[in-house]
N, C-alpha and C positions, 0 to 999 in steps of 0.2 A: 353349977350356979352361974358362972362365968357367960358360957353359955347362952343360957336365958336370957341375963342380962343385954347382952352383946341383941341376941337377936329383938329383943324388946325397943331396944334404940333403934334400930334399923326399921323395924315395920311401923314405929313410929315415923322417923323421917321421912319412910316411904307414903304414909299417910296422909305428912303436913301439905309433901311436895304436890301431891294429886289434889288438894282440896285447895292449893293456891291457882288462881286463875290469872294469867297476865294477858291483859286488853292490851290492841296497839291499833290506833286509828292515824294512821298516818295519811295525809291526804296532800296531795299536790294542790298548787294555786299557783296563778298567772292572770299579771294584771293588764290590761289593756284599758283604751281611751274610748267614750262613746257616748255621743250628744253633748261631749265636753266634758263629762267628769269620769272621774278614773275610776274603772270596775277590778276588782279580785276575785277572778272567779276559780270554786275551791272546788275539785274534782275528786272523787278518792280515787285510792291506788285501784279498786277492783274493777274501776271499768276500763273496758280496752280501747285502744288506741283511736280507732276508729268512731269511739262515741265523745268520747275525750276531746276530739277534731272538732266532733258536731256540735256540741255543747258551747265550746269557747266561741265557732264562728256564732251561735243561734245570740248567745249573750252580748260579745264584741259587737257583734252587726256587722261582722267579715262577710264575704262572699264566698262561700263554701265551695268548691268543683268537684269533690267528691262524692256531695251528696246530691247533684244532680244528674247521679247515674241514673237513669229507668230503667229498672227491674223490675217493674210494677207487674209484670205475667206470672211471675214468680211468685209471688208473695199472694197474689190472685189466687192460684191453683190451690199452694200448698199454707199458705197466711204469713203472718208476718213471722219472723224472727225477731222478737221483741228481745234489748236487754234494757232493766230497768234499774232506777237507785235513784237518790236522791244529791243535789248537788247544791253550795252555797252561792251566792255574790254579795261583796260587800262594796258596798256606793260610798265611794269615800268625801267625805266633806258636802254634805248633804246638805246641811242647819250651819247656822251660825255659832249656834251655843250647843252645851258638851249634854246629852251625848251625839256626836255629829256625823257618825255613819252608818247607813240603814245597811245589816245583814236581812237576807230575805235566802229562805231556803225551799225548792225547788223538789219536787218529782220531777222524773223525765224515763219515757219510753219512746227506745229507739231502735229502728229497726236496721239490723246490719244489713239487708236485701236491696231496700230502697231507700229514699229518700223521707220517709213516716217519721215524725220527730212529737212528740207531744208533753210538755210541762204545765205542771200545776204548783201554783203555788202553796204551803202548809203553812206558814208564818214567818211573818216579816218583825223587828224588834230595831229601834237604835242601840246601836254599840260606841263606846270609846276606845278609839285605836289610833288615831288623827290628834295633834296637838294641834 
């Protein structure tokens, strides 16, 4: 009886533990300065390093030197090597009155080969996050 018991609890908790699911969206952001107002621009963890670079110079209005390698024969023959996802920026102190910062969130396809970089915007909304 004991037994039973004992294993009744266990294949329970083994149950609970499989049917709980834990989300972790952790995302990097870095703010820089551009056309005068201060940008957040919010990256997630999954994209690598190298699109991460592209993205902050594309939004900053940096000058990128990485991404004017040509490898355009490459990407020609065999296509691009696209990695794709979507990325935020928040326009801080936009408006005068609350809510005073435009989030606007982004697709972006990039190609690790060349220089091919392409964003679309899905929606943009004010946010308050600025006093």
């Amino acid at each position: 009886m004991r037994l039973k018991k004992a294993m009744s609890f266990i294949l329970a908790l083994v149950f609970m533990f499989s049917a709980l699911q834990i989300f972790s969206f952790a995302e990097e952001s870095e703010a820089c300065t551009h056309n005068g107002g201060e940008i957040t621009v919010i990256v997630p963890d999954s994209a690598s390093e190298e699109a991460e670079a592209k993205i902050h110079a594309h939004f900053c209005g940096e000058c990128n030197e990485a991404a004017a390698d040509a490898r355009g024969l490459t990407c020609t023959l065999f296509g691009h090597d696209i990695e794709s996802g979507s990325s935020k920026t928040i326009t801080h102190k936009v408006r005068t009155t609350s809510p005073r910062c435009l989030q606007e969130t982004y697709t972006y396809e990039i190609c690790s080969r060349c220089d091919y970089e392409s964003y679309a915007l899905i929606s943009s909304s004010y946010i308050v996050c600025c006093s």
